[in-house]
ChimeraX commands (.cxc) that place a marker at each C-alpha (Angstrom):
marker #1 position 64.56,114.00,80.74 radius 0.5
marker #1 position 61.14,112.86,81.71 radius 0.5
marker #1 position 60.62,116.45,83.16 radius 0.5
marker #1 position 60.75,117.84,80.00 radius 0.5
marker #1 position 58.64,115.53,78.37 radius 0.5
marker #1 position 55.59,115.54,80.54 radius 0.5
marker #1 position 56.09,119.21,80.62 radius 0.5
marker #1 position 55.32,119.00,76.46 radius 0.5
marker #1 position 52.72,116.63,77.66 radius 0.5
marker #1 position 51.30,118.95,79.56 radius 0.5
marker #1 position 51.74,121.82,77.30 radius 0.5
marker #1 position 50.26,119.70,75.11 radius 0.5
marker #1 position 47.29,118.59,76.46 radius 0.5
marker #1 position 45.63,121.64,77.97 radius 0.5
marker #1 position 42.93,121.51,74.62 radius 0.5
marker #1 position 43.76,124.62,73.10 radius 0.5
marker #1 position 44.13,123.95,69.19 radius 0.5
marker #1 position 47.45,124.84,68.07 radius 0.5
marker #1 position 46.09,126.85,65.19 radius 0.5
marker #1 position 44.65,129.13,67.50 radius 0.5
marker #1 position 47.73,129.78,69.40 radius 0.5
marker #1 position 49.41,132.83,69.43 radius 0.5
marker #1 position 53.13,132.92,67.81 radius 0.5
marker #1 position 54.75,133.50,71.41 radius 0.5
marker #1 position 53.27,130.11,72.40 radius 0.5
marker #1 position 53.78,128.64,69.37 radius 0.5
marker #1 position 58.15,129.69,70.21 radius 0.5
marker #1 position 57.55,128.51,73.29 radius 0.5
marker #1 position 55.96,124.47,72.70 radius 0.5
marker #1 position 58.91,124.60,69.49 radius 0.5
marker #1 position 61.34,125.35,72.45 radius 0.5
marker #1 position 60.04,122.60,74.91 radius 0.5
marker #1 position 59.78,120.39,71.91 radius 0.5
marker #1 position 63.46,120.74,70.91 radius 0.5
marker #1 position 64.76,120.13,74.50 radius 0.5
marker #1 position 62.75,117.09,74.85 radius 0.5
marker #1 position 64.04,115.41,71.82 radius 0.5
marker #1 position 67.20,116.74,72.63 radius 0.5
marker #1 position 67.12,114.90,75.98 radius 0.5
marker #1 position 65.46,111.66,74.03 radius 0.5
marker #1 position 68.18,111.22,71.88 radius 0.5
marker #1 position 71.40,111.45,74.60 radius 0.5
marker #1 position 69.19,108.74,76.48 radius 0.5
marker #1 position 69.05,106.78,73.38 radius 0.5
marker #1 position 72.51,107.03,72.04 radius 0.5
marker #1 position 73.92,106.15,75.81 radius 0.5
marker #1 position 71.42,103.06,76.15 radius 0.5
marker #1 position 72.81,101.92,72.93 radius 0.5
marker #1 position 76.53,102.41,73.90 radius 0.5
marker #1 position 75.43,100.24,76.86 radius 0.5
marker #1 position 73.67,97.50,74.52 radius 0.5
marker #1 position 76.78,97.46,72.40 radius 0.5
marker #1 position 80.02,97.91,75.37 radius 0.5
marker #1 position 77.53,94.78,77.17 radius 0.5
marker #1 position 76.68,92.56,74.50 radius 0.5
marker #1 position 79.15,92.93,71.53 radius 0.5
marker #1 position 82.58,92.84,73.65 radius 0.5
marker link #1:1,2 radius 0.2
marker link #1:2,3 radius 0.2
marker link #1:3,4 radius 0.2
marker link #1:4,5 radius 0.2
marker link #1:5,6 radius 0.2
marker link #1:6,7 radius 0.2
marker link #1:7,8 radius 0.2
marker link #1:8,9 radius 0.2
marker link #1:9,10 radius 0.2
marker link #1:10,11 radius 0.2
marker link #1:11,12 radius 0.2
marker link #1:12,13 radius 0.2
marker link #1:13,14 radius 0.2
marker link #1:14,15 radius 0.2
marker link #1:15,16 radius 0.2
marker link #1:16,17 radius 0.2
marker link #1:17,18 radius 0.2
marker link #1:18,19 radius 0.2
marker link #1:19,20 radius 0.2
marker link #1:20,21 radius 0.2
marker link #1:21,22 radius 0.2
marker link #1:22,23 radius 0.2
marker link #1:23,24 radius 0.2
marker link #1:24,25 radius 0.2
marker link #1:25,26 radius 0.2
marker link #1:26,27 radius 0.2
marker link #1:27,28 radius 0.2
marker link #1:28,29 radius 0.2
marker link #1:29,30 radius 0.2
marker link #1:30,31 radius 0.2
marker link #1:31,32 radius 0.2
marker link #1:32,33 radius 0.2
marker link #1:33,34 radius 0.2
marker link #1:34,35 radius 0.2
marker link #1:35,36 radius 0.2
marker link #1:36,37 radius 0.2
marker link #1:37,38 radius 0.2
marker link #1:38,39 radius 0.2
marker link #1:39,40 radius 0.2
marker link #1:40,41 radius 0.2
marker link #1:41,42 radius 0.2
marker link #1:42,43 radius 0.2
marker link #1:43,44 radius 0.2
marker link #1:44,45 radius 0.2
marker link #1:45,46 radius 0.2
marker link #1:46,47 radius 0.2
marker link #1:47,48 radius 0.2
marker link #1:48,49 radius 0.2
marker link #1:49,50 radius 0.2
marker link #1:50,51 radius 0.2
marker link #1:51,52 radius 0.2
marker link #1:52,53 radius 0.2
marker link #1:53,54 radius 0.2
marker link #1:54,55 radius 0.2
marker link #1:55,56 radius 0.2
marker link #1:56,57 radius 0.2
view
């Protein structure tokens, strides 16, 4: 998971406006975007079946 986000943050930060970006990079930041929120969220959803299995049983 944290792979995939500093790769965005990578992609990210190399200073190249987004506006002037061509459309196949454009796909390409969309795709590395989706699998880092992807990755977020299935982190978040099993920290909070952890929160609620240790603290609410």
């Amino acid at each position: 998971m944290l792979q995939a986000v500093f790769h965005l943050a990578e992609e990210l930060n190399e200073g190249t406006s987004l506006k002037d970006l061509p459309d196949s990079d454009l796909e390409h930041l969309r795709g590395d975007i989706e699998r880092a929120y992807r990755m977020l969220i299935i982190e978040w959803v099993e920290y909070m079946q952890y929160e609620f299995i240790t603290h609410f049983k």
